[in-house]
N, C-alpha and C positions, 0 to 999 in steps of 0.2 A: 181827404182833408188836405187844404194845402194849407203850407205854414209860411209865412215869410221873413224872415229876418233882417232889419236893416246895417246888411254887411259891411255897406260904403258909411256908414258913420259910426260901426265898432271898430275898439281899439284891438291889436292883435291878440293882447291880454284876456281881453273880452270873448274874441270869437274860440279863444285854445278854451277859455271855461266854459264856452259852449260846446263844444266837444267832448271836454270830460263830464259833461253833464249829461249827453246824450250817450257817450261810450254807457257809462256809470247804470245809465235805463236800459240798455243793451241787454246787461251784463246780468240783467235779474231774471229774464227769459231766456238763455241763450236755448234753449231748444226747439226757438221759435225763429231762430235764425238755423237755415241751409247752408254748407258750404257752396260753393258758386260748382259747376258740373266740371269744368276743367280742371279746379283742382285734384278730382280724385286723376285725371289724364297724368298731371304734375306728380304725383306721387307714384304714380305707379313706372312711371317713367326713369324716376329718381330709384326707386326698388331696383328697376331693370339692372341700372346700370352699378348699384353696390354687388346685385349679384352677380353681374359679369367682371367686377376688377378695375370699371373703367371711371370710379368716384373716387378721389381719395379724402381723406379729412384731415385737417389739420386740430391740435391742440386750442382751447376754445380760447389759452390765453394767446397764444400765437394770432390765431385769427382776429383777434382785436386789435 
């Protein structure tokens, strides 16, 4: 099914409520969304490197 939306003559207001409109439909399956394959690559990577010393974190107000 294709869908088309006339992008070039929504307002930016318009196209962000299309968004939260289709996030919002998303969000009532999610188990019908996959994570993409390289994130598990990402994460485990990120693992790697907390378990070796070489990640540090900062304070969550800090990093703001």
């Amino acid at each position: 099914m294709g869908t088309s939306l006339p992008l070039d003559r929504m307002t930016t207001s318009e196209k962000l409520q299309a968004l939260e409109e289709i996030w919002d439909d998303l969000c009532r399956t999610p188990e019908e969304i996959a994570p993409p394959s390289w994130h598990g690559d990402v994460l485990r990577a990120r693992e790697k490197r907390v378990a070796d010393g070489t990640s540090h974190f900062k304070e969550w107000r800090d990093a703001k």
